[in-house]
PyMOL commands that place a pseudoatom at each C-alpha (Angstrom):
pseudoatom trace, name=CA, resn=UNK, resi=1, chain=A, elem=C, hetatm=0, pos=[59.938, 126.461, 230.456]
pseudoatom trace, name=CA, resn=UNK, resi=2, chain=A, elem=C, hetatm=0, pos=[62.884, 126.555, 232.256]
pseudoatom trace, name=CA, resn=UNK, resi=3, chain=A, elem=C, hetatm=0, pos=[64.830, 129.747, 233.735]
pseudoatom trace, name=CA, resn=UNK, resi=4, chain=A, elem=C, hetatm=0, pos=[67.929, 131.354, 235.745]
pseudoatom trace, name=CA, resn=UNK, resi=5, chain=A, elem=C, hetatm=0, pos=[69.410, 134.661, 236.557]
pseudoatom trace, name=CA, resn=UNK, resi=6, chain=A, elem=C, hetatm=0, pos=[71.985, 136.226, 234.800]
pseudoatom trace, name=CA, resn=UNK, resi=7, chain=A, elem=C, hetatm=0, pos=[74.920, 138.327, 236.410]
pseudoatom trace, name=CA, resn=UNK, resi=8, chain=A, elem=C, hetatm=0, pos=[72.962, 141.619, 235.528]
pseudoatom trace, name=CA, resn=UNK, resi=9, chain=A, elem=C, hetatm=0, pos=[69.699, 140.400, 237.485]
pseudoatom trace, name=CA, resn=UNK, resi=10, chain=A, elem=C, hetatm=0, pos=[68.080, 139.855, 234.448]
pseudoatom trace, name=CA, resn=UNK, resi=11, chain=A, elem=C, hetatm=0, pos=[65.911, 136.576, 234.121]
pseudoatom trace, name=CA, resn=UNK, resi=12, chain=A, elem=C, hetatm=0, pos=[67.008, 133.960, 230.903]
pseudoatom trace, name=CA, resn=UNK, resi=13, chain=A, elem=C, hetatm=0, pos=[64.137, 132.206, 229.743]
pseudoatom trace, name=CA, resn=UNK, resi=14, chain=A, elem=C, hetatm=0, pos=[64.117, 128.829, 227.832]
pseudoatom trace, name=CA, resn=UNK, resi=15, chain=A, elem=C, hetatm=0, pos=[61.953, 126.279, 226.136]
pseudoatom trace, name=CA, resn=UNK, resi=16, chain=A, elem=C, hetatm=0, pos=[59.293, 125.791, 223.961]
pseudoatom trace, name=CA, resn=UNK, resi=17, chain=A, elem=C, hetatm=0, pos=[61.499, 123.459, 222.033]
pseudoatom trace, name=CA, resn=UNK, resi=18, chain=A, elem=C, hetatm=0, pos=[60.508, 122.064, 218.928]
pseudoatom trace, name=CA, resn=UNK, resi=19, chain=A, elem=C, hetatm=0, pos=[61.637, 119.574, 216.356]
pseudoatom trace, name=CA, resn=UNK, resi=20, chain=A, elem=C, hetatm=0, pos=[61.838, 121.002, 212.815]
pseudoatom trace, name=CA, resn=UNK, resi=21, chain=A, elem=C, hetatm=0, pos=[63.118, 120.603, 209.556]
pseudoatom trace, name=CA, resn=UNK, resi=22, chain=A, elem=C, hetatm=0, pos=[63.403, 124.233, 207.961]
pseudoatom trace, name=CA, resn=UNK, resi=23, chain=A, elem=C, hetatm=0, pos=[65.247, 126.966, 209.803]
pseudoatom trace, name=CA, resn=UNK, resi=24, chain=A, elem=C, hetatm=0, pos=[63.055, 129.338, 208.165]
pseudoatom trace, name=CA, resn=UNK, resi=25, chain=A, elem=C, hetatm=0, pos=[59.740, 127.653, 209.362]
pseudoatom trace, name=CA, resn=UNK, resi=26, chain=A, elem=C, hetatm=0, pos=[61.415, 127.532, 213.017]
pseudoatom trace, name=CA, resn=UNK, resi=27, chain=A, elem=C, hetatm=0, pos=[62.421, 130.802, 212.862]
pseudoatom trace, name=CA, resn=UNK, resi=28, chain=A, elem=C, hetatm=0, pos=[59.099, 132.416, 211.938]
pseudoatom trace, name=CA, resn=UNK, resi=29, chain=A, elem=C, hetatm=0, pos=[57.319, 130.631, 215.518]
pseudoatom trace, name=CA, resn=UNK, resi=30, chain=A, elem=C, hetatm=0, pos=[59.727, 133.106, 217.513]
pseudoatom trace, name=CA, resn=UNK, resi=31, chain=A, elem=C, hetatm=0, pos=[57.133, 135.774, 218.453]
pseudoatom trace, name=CA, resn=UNK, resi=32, chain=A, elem=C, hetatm=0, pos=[54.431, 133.485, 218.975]
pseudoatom trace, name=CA, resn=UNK, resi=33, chain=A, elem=C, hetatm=0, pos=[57.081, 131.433, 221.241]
pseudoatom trace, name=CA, resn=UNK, resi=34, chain=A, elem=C, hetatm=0, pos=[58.442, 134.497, 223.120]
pseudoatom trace, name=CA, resn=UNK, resi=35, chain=A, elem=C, hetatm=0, pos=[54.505, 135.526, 224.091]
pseudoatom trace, name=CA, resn=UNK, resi=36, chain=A, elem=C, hetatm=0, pos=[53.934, 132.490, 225.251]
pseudoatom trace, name=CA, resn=UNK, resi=37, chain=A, elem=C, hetatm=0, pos=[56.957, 131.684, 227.203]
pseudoatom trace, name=CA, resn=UNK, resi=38, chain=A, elem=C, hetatm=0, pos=[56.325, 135.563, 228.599]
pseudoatom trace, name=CA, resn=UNK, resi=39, chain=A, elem=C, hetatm=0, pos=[53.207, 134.636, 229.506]
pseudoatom trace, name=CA, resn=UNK, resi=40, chain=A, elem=C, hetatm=0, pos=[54.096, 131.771, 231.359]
pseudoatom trace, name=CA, resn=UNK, resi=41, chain=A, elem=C, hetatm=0, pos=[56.821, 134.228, 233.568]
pseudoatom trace, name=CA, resn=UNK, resi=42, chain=A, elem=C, hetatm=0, pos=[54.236, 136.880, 234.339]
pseudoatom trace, name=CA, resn=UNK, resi=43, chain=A, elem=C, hetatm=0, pos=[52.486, 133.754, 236.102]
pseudoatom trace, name=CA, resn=UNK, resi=44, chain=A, elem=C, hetatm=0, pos=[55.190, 133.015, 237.730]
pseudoatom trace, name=CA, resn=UNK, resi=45, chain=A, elem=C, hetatm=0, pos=[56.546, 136.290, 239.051]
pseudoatom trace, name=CA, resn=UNK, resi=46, chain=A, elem=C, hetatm=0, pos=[52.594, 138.560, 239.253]
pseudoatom trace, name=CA, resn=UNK, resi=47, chain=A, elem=C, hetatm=0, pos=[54.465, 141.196, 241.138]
pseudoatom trace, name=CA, resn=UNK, resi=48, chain=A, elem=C, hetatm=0, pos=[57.687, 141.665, 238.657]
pseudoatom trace, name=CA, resn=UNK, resi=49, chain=A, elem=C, hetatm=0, pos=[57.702, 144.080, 235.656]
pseudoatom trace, name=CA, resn=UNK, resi=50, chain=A, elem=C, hetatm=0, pos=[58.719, 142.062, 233.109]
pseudoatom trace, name=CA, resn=UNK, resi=51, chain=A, elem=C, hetatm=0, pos=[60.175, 143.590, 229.673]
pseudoatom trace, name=CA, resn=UNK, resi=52, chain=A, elem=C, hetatm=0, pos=[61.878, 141.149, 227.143]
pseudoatom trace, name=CA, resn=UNK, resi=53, chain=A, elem=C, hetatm=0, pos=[65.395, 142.757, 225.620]
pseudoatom trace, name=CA, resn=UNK, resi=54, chain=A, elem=C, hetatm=0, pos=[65.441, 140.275, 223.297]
pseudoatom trace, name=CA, resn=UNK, resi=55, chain=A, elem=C, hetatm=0, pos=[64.364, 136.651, 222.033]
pseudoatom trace, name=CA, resn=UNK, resi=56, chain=A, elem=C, hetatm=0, pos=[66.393, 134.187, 219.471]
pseudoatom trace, name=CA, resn=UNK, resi=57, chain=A, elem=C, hetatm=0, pos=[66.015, 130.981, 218.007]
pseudoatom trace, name=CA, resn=UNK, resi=58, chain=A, elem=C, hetatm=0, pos=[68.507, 127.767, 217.814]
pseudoatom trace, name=CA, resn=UNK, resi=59, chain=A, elem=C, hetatm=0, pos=[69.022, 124.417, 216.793]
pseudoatom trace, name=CA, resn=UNK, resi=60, chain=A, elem=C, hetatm=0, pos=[69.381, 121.714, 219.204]
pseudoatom trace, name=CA, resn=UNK, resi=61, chain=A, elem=C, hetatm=0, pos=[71.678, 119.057, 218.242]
pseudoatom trace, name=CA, resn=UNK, resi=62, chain=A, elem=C, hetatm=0, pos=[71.266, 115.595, 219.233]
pseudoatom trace, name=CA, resn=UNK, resi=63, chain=A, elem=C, hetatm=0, pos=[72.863, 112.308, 217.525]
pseudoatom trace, name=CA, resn=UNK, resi=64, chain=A, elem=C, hetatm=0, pos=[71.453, 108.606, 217.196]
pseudoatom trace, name=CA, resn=UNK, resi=65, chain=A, elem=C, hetatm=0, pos=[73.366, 107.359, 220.051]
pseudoatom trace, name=CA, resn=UNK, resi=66, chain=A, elem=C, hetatm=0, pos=[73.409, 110.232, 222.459]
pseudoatom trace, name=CA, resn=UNK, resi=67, chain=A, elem=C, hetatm=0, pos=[76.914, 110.788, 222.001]
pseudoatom trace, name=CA, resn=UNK, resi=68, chain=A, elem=C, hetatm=0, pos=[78.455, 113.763, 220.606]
pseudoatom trace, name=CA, resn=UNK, resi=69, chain=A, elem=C, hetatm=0, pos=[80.784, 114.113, 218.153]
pseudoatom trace, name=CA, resn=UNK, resi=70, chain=A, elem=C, hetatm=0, pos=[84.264, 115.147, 219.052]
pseudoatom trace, name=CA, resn=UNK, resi=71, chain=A, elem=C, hetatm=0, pos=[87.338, 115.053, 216.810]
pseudoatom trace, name=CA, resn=UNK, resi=72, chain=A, elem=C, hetatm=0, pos=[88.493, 115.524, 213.228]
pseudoatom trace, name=CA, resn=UNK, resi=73, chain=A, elem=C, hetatm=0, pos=[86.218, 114.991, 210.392]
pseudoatom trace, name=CA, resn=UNK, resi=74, chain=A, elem=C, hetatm=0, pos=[87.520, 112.644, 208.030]
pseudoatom trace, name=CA, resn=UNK, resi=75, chain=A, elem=C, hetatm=0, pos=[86.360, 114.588, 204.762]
pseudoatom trace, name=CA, resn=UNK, resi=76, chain=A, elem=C, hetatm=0, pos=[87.101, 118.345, 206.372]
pseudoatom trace, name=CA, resn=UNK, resi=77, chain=A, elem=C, hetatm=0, pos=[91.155, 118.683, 206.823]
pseudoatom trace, name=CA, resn=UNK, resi=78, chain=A, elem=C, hetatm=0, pos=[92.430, 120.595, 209.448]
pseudoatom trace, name=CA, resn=UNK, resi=79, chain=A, elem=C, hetatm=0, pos=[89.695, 120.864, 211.660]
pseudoatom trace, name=CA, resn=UNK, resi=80, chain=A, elem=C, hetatm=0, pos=[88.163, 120.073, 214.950]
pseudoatom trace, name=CA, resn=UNK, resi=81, chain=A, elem=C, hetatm=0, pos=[84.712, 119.764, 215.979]
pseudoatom trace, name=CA, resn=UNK, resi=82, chain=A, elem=C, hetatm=0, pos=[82.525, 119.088, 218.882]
pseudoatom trace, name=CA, resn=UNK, resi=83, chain=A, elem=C, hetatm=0, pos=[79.116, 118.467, 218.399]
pseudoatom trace, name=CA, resn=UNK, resi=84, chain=A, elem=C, hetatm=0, pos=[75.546, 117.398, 219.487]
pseudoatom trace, name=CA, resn=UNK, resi=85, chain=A, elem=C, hetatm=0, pos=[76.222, 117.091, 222.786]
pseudoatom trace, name=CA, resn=UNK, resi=86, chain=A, elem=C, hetatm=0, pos=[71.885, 116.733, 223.370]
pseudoatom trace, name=CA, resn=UNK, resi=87, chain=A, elem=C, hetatm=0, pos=[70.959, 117.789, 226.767]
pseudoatom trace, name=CA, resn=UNK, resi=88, chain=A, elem=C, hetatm=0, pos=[74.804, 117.059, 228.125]
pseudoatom trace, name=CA, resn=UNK, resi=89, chain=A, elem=C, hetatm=0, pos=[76.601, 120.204, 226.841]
pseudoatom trace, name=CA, resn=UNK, resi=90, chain=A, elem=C, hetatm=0, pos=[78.533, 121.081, 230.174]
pseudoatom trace, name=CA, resn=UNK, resi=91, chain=A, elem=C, hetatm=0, pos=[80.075, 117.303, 231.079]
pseudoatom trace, name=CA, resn=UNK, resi=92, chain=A, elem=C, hetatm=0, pos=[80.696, 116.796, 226.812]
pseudoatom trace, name=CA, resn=UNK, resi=93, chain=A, elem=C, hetatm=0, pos=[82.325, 120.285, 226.478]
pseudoatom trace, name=CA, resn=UNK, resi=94, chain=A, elem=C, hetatm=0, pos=[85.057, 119.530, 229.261]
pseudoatom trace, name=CA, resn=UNK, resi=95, chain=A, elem=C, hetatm=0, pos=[85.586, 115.804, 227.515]
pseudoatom trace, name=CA, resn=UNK, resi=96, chain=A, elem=C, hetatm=0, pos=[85.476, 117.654, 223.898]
pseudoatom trace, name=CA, resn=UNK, resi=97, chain=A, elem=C, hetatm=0, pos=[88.088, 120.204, 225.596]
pseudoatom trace, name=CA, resn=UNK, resi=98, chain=A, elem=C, hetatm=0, pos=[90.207, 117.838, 226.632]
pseudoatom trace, name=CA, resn=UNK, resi=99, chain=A, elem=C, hetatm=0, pos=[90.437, 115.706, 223.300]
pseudoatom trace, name=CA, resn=UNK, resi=100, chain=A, elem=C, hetatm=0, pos=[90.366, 118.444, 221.209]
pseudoatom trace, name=CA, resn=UNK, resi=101, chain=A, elem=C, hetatm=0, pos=[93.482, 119.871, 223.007]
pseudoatom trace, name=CA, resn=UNK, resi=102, chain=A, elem=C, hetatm=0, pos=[95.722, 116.876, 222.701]
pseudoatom trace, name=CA, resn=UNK, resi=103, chain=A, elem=C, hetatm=0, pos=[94.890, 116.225, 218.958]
pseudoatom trace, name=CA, resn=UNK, resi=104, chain=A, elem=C, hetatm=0, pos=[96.154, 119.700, 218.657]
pseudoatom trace, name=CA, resn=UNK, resi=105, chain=A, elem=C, hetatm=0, pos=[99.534, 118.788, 220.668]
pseudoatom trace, name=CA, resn=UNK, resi=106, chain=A, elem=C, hetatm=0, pos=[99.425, 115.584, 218.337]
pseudoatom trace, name=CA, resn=UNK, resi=107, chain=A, elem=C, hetatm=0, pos=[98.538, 113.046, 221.232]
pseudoatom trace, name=CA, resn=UNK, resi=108, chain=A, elem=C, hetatm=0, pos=[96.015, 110.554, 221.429]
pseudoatom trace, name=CA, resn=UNK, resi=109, chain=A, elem=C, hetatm=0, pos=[93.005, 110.532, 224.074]
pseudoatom trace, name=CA, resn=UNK, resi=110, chain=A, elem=C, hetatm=0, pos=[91.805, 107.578, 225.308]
pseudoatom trace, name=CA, resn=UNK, resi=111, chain=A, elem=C, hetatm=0, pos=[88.212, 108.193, 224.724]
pseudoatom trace, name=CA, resn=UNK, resi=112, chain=A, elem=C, hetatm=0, pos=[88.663, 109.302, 220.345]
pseudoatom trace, name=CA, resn=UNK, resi=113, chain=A, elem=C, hetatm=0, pos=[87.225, 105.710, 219.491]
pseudoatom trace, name=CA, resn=UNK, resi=114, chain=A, elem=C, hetatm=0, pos=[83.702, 106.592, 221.491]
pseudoatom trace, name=CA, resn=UNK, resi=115, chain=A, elem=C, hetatm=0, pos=[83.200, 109.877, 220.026]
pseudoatom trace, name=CA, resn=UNK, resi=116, chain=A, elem=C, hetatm=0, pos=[84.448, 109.598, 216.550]
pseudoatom trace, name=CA, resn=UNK, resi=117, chain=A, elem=C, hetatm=0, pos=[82.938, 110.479, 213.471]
pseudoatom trace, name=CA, resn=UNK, resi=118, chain=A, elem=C, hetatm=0, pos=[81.163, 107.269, 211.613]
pseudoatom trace, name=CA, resn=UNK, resi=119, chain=A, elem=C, hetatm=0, pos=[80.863, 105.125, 214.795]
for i in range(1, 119): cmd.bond("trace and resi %d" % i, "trace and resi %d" % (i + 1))
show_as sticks, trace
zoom trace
C-alpha cells in the first residue's frame, strides 16, 4: 500500500497490484481490493474518519526491457505515443515530452533509437 495527500486534504491510496490477463476479471476484484486497502488505512490512521469517495481500477504497463515506448508507430500514421513507462512514469514522461515535441517540429532527438518501437 502506498499513499499521499492530495491538495484537498484528502488521502490517495494505492496498491494491491496485480498481474492479469482480462480487464473484466481485474475489474470485478475492485471492492474486495478497496476493503482491504481501507482496512489497511484505518490501521494506520485509528483516530481518522475515513470515508472512500471513490475507488478505480488500471492497467500497469511495463515492457520486456524496462523501457518505454516513445515515438511514432510504424503501422499507425500520424501519431505519437508514449508508453509503459513501468514504475518510471515521472523521469519517462519529461524524456517522452521532449521527443514527442520535436518529432512534431520535424526534428530528430537523440535518444528515438532507445525508445523506438520494435527495438
Amino acid at each position: 500500500m502506498y499513499f499521499r495527500t492530495t491538495d484537498d486534504q484528502r488521502i490517495l491510496i494505492g496498491g494491491e497490484d496485480e498481474k492479469f490477463q482480462n480487464a473484466k476479471r481485474r475489474d470485478a476484484l475492485l471492492t474486495a481490493k478497496s476493503r482491504k486497502l481501507e482496512k489497511q488505512v484505518q490501521r494506520l490512521l485509528p483516530e481518522e474518519d475515513f470515508v472512500t469517495d471513490f475507488s478505480w481500477t488500471g492497467t500497469f504497463g511495463a515492457t520486456k526491457d524496462g523501457l518505454p515506448y516513445i515515438g511514432a508507430h510504424p503501422s499507425i500514421p500520424h501519431s505519437y505515443f508514449v508508453l509503459g513507462f513501468g514504475g518510471n512514469g515521472i523521469t519517462f514522461s519529461v524524456i517522452g515530452m521532449e521527443m514527442i515535441s520535436a518529432l512534431l517540429k520535424n526534428k530528430r532527438h537523440p535518444l528515438e533509437a532507445y525508445f523506438r518501437f520494435g527495438r
